[in-house]
PyMOL Python script that loads the backbone (N, CA, C, O; Angstrom):
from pymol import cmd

cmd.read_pdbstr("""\
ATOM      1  N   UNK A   1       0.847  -1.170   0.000  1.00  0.00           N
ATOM      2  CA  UNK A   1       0.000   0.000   0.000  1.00  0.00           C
ATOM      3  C   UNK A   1       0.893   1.234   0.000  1.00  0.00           C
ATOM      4  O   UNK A   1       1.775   1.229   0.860  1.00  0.00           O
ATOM      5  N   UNK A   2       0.817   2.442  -0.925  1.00  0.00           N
ATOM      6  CA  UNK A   2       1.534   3.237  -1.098  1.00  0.00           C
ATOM      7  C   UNK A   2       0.594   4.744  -0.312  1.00  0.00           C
ATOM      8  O   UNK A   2      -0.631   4.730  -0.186  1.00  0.00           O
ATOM      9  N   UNK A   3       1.372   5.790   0.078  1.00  0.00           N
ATOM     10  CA  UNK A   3       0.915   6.783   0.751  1.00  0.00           C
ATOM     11  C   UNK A   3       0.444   6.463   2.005  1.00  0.00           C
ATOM     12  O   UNK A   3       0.557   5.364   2.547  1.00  0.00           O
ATOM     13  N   UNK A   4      -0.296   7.838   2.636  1.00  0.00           N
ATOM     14  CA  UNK A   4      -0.288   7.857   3.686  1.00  0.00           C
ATOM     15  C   UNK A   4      -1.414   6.538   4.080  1.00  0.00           C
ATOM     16  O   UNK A   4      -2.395   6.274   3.384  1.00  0.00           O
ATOM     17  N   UNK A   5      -1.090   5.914   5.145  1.00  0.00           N
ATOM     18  CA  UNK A   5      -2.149   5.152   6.177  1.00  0.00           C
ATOM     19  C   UNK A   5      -2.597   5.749   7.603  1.00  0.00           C
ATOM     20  O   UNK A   5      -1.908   6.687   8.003  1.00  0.00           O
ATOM     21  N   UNK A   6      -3.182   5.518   8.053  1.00  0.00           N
ATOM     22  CA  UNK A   6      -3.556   5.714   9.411  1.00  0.00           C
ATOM     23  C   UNK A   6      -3.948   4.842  10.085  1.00  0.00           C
ATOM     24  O   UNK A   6      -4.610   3.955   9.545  1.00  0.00           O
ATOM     25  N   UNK A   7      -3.737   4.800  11.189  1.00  0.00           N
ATOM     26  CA  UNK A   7      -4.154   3.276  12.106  1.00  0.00           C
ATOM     27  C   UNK A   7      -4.214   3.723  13.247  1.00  0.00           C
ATOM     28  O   UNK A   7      -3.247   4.383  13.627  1.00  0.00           O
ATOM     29  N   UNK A   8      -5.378   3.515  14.191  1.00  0.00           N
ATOM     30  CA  UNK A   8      -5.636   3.329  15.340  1.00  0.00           C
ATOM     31  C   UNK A   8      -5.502   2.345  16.344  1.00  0.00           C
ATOM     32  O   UNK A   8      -6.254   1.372  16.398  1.00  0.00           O
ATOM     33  N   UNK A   9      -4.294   2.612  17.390  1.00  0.00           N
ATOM     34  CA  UNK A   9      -4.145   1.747  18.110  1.00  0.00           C
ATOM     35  C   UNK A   9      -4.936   1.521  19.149  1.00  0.00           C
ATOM     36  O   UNK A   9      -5.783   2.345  19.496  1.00  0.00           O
ATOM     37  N   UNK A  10      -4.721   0.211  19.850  1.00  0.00           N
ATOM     38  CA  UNK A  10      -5.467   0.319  21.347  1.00  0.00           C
ATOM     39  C   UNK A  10      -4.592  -0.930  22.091  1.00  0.00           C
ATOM     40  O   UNK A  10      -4.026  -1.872  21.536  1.00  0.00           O
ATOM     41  N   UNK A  11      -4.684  -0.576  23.713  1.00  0.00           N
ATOM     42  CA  UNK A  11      -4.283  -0.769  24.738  1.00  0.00           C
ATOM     43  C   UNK A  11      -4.151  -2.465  25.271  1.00  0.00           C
ATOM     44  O   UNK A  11      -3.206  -2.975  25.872  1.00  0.00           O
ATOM     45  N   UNK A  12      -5.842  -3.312  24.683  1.00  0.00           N
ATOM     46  CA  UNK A  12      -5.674  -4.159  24.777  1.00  0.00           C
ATOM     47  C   UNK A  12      -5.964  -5.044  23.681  1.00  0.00           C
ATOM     48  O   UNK A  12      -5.682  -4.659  22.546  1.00  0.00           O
ATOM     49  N   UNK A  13      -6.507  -6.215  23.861  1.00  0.00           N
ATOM     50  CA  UNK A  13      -6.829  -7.060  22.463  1.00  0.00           C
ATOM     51  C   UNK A  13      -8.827  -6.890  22.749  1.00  0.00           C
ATOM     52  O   UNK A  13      -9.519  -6.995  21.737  1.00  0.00           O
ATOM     53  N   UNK A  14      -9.493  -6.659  24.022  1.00  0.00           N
ATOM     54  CA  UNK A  14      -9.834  -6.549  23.777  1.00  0.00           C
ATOM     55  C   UNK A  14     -10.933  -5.143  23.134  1.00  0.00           C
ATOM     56  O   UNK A  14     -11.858  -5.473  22.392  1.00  0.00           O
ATOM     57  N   UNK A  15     -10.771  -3.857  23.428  1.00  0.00           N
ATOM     58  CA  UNK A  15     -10.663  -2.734  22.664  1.00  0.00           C
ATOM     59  C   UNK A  15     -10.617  -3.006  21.513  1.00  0.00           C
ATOM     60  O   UNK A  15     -11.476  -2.489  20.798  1.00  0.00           O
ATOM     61  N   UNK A  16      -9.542  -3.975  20.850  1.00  0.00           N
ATOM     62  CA  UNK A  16      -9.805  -3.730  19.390  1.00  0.00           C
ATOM     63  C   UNK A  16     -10.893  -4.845  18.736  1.00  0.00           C
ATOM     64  O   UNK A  16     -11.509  -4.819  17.670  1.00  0.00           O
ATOM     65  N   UNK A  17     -10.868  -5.717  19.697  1.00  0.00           N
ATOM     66  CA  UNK A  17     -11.915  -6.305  19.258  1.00  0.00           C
ATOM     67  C   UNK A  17     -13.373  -5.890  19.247  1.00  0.00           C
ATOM     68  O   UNK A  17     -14.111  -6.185  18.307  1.00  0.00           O
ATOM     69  N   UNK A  18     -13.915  -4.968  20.662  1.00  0.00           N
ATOM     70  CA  UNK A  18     -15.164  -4.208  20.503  1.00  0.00           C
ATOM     71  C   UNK A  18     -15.237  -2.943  19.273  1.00  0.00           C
ATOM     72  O   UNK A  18     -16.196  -2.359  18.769  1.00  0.00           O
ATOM     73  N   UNK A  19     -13.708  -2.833  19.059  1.00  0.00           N
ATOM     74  CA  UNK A  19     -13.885  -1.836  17.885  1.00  0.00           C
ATOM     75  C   UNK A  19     -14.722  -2.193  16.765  1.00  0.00           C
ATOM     76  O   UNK A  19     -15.836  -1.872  16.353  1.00  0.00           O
ATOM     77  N   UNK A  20     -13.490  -3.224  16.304  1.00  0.00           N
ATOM     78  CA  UNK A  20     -14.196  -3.957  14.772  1.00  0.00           C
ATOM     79  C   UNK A  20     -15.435  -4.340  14.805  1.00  0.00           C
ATOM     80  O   UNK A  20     -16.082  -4.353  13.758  1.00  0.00           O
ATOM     81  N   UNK A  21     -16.150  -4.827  16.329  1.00  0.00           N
ATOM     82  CA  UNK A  21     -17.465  -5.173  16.090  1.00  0.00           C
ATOM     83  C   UNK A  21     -17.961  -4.004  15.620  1.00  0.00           C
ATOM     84  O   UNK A  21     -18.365  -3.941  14.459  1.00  0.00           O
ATOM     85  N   UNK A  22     -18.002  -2.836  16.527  1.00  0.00           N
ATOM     86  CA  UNK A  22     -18.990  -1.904  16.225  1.00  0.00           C
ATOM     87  C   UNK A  22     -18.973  -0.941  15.214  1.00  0.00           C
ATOM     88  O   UNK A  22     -19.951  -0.256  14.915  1.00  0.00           O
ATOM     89  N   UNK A  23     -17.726  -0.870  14.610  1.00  0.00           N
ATOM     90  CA  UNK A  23     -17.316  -0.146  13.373  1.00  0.00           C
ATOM     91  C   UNK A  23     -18.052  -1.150  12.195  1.00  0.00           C
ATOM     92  O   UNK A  23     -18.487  -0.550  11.212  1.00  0.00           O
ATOM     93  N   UNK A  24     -18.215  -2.595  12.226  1.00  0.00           N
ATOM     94  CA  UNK A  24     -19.085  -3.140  11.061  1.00  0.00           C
ATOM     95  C   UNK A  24     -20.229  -3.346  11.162  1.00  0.00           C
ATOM     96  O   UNK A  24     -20.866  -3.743  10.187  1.00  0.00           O
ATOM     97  N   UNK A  25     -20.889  -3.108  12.528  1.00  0.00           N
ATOM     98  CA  UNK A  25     -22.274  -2.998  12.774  1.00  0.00           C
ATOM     99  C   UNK A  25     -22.204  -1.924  12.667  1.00  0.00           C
ATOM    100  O   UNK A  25     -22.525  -1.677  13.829  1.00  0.00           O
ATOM    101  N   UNK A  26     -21.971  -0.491  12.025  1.00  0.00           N
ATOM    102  CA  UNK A  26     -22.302   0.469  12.037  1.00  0.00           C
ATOM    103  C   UNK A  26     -21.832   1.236  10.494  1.00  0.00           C
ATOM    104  O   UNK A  26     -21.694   2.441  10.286  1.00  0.00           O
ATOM    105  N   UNK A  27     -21.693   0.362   9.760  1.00  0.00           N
ATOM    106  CA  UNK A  27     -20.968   0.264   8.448  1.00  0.00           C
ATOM    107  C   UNK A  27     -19.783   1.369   8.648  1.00  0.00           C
ATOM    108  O   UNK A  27     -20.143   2.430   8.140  1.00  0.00           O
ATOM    109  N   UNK A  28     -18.615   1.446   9.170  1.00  0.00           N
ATOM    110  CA  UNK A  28     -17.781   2.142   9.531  1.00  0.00           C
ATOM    111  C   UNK A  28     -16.640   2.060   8.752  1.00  0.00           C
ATOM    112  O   UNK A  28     -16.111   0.969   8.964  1.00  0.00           O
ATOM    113  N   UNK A  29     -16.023   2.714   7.950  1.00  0.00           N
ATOM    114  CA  UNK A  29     -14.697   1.906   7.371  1.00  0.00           C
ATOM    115  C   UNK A  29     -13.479   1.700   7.804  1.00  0.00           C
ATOM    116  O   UNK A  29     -13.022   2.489   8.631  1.00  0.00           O
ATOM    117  N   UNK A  30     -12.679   0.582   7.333  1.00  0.00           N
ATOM    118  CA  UNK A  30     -11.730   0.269   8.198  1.00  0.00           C
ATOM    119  C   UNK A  30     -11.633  -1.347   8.314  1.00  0.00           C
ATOM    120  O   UNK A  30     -12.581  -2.106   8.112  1.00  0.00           O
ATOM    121  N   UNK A  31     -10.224  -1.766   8.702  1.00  0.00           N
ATOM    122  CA  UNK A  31     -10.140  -2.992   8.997  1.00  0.00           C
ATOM    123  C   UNK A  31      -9.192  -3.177   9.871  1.00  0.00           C
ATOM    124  O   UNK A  31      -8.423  -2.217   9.870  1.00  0.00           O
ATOM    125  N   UNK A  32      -8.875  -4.086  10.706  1.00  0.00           N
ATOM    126  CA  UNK A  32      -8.484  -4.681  11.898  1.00  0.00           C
ATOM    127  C   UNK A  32      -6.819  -5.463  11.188  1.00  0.00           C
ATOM    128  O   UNK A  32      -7.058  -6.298  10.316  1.00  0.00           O
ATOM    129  N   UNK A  33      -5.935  -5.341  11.362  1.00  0.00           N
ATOM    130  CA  UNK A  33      -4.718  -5.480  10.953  1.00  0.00           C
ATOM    131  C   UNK A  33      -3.704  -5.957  12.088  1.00  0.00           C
ATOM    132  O   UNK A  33      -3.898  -5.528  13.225  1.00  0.00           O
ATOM    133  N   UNK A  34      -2.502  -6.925  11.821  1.00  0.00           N
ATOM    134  CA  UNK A  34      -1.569  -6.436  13.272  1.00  0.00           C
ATOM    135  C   UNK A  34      -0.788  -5.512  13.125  1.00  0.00           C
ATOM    136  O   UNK A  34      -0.910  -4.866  12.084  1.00  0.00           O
ATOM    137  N   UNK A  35      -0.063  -5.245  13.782  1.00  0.00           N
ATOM    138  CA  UNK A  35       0.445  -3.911  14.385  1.00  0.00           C
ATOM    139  C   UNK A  35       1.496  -3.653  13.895  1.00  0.00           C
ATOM    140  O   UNK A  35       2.553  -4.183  14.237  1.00  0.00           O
ATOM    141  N   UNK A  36       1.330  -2.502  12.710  1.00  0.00           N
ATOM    142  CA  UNK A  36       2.559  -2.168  11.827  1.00  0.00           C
ATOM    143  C   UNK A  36       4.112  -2.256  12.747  1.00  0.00           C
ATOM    144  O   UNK A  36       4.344  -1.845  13.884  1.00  0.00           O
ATOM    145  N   UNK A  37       4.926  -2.881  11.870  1.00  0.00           N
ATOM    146  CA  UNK A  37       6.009  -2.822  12.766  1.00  0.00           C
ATOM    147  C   UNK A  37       6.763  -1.003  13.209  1.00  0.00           C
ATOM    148  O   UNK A  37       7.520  -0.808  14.160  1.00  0.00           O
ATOM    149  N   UNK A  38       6.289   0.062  12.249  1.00  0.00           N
ATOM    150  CA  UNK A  38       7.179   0.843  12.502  1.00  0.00           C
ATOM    151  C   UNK A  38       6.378   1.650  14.292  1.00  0.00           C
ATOM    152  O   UNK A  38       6.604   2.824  14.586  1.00  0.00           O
ATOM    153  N   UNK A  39       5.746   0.972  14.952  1.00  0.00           N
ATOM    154  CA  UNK A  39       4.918   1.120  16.049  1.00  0.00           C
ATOM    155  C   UNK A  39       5.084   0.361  17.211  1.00  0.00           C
ATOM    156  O   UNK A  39       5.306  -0.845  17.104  1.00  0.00           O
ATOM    157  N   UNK A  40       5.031   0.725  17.952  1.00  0.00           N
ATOM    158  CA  UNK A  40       5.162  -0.060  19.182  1.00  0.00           C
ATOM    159  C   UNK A  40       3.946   0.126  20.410  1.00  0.00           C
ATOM    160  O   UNK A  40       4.078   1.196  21.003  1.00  0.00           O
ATOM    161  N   UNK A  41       3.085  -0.504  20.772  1.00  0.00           N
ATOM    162  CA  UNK A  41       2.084  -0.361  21.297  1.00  0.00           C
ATOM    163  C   UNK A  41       1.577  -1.604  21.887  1.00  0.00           C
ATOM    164  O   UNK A  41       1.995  -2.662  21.416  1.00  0.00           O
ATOM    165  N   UNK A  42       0.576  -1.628  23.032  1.00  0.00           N
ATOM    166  CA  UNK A  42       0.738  -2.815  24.092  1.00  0.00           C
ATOM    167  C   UNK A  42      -0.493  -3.667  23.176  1.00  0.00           C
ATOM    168  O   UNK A  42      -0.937  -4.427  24.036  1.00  0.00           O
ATOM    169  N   UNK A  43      -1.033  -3.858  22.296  1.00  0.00           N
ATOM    170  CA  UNK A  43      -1.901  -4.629  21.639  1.00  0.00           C
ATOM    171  C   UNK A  43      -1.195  -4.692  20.394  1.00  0.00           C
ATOM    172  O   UNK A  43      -0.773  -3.678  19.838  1.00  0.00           O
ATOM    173  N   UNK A  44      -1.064  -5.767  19.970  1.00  0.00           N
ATOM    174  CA  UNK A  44      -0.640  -6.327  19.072  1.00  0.00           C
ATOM    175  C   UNK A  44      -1.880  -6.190  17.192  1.00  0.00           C
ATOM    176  O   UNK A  44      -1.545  -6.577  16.073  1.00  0.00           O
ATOM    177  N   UNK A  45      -2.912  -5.671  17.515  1.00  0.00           N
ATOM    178  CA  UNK A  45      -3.788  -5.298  16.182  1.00  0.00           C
ATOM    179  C   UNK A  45      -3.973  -3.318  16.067  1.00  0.00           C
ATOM    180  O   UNK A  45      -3.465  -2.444  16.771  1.00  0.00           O
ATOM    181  N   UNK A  46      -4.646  -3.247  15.208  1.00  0.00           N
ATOM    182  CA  UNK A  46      -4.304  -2.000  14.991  1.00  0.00           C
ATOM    183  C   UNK A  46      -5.664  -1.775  13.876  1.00  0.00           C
ATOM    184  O   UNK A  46      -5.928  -2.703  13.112  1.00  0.00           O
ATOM    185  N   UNK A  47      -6.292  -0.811  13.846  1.00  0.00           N
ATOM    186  CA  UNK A  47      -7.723  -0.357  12.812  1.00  0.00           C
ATOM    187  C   UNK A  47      -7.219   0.273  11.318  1.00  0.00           C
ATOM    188  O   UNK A  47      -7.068   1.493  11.248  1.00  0.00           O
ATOM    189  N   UNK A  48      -7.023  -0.361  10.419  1.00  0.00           N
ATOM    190  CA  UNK A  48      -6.124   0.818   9.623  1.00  0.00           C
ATOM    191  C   UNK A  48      -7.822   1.495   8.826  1.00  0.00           C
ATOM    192  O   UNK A  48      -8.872   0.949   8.489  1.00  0.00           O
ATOM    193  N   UNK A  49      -7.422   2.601   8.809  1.00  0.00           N
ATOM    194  CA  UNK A  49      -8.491   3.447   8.286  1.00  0.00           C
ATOM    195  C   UNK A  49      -8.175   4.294   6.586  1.00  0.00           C
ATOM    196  O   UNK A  49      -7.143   4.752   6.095  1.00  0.00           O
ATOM    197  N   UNK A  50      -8.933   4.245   6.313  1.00  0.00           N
ATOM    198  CA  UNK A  50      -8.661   5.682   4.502  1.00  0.00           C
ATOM    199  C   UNK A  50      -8.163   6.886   5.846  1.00  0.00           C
ATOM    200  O   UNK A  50      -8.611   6.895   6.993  1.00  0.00           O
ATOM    201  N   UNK A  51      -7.125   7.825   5.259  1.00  0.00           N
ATOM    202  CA  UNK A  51      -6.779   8.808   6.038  1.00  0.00           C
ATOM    203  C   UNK A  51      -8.107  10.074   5.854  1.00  0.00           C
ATOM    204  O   UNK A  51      -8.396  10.914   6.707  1.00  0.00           O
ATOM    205  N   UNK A  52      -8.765   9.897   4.491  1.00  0.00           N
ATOM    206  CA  UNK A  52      -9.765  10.845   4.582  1.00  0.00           C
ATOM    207  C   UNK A  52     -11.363  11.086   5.568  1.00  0.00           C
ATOM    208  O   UNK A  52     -12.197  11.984   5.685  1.00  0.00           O
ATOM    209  N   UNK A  53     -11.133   9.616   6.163  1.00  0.00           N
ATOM    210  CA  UNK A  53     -12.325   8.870   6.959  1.00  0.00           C
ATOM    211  C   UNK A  53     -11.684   9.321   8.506  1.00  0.00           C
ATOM    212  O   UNK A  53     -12.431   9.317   9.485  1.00  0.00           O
ATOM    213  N   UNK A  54     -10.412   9.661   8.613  1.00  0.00           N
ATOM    214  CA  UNK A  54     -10.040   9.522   9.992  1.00  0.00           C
ATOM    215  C   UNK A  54     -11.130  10.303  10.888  1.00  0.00           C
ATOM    216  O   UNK A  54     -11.593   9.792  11.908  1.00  0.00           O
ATOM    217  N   UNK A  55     -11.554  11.762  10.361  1.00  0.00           N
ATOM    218  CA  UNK A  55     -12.184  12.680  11.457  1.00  0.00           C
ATOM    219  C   UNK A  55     -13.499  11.906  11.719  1.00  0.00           C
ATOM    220  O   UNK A  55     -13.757  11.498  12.851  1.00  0.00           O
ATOM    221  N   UNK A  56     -14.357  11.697  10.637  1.00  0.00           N
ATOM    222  CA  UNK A  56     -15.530  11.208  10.861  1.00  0.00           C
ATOM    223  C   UNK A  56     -15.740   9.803  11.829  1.00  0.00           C
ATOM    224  O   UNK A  56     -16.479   9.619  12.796  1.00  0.00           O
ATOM    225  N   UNK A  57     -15.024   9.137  11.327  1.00  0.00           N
ATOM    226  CA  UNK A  57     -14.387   7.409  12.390  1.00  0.00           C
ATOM    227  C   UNK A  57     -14.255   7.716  13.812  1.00  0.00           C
ATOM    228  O   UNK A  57     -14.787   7.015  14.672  1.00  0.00           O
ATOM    229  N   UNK A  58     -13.454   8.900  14.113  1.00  0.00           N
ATOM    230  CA  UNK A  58     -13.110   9.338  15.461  1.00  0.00           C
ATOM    231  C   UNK A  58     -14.228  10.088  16.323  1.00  0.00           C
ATOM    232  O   UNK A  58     -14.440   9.973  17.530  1.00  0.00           O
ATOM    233  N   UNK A  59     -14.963  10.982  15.274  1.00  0.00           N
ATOM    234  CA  UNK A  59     -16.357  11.410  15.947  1.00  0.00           C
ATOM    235  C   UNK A  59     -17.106   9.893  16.035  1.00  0.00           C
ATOM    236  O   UNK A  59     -17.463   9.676  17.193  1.00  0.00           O
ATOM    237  N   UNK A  60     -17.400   8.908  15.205  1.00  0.00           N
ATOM    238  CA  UNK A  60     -18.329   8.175  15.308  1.00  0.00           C
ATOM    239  C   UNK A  60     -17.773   6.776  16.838  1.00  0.00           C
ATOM    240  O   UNK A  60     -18.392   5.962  17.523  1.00  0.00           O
ATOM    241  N   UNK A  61     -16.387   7.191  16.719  1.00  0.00           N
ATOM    242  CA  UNK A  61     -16.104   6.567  18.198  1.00  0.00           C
ATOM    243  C   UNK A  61     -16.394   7.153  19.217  1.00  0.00           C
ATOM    244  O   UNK A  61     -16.829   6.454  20.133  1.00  0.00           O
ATOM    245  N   UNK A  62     -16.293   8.298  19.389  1.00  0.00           N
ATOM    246  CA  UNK A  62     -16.821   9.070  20.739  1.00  0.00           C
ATOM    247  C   UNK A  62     -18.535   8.608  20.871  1.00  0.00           C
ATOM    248  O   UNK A  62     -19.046   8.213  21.918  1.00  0.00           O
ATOM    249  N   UNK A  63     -19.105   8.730  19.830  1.00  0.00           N
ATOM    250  CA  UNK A  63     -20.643   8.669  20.166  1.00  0.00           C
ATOM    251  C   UNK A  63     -20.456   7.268  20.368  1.00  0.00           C
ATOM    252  O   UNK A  63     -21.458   6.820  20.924  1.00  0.00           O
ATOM    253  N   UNK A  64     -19.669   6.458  20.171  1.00  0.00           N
ATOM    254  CA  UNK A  64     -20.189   4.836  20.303  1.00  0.00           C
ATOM    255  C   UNK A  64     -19.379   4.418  21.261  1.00  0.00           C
ATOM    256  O   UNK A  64     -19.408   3.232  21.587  1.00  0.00           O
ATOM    257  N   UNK A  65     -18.548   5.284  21.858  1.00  0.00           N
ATOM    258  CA  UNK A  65     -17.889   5.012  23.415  1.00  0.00           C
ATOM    259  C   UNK A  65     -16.746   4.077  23.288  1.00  0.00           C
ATOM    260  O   UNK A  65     -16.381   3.166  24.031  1.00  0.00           O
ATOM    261  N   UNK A  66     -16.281   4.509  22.196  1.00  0.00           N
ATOM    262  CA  UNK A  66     -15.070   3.130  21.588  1.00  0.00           C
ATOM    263  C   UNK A  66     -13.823   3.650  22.460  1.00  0.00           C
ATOM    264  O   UNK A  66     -13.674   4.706  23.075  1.00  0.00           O
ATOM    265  N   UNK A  67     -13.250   2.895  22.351  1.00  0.00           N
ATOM    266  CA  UNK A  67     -11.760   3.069  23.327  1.00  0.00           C
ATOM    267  C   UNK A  67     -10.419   2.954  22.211  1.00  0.00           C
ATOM    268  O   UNK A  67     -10.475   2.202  21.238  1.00  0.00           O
ATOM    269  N   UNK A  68      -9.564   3.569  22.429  1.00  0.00           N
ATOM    270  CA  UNK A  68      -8.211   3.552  22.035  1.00  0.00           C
ATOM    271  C   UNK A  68      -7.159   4.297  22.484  1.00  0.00           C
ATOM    272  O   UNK A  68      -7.024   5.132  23.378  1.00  0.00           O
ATOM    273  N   UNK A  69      -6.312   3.719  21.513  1.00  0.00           N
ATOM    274  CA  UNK A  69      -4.433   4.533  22.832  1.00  0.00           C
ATOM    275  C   UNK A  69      -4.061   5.639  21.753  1.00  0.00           C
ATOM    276  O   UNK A  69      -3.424   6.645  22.068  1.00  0.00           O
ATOM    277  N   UNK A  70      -4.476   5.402  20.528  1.00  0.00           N
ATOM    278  CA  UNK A  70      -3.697   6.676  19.841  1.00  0.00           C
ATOM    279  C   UNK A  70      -3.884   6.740  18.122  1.00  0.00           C
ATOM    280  O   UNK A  70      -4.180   5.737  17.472  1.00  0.00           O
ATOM    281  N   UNK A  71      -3.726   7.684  17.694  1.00  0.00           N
ATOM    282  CA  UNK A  71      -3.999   7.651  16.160  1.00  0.00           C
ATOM    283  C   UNK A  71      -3.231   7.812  15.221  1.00  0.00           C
ATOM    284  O   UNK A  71      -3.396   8.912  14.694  1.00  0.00           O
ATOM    285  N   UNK A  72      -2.282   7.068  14.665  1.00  0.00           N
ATOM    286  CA  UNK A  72      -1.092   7.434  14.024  1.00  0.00           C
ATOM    287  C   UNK A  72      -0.880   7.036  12.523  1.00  0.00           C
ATOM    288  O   UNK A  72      -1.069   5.907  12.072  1.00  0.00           O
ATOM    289  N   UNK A  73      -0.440   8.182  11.783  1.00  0.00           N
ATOM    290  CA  UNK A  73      -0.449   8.248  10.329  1.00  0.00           C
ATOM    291  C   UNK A  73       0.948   7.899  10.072  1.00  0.00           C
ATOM    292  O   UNK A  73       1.823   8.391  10.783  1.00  0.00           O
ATOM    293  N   UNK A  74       1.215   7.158   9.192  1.00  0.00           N
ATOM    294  CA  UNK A  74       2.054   6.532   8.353  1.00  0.00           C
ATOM    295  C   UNK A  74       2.572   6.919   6.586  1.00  0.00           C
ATOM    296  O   UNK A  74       1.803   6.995   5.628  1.00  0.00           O
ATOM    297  N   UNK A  75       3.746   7.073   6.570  1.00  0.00           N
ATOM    298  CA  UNK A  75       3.849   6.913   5.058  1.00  0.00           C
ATOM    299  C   UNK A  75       4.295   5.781   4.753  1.00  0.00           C
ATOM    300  O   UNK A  75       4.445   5.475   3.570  1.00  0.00           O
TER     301      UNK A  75
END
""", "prot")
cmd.dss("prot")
cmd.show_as("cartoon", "prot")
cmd.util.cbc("prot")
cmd.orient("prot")
């Protein structure tokens, strides 16, 4: 994959697992990946998102009470 990525980490395994549920019950885009190596973070998966989706994804986590450790863009 060329250009920028973005990926949302989280803390444990399971965080990312309530993620992916509710991001595809909620037609959300995005998919559940492990954890780019250039990252280091205590869960081993990671949400990679379109970078143009990031703001909307992040509002639609606050309303859905989603949890994560951090949001980090990639080239």
């Amino acid at each position: 994959m060329s250009g920028t990525r973005v990926v949302v980490t989280f803390r444990t395994t399971t965080q990312a697992m309530a993620w992916e549920k509710a991001c595809k019950e909620a037609g959300l885009p995005g998919r559940l990946i492990p954890m780019p190596v250039q990252i280091s973070a205590e869960c081993g998966l990671a949400w990679l998102i379109p970078p143009l989706e990031k703001d909307i994804l992040l509002l639609r986590a606050i309303e859905l009470n989603l949890k994560y450790a951090d949001v980090i863009e990639l080239q």
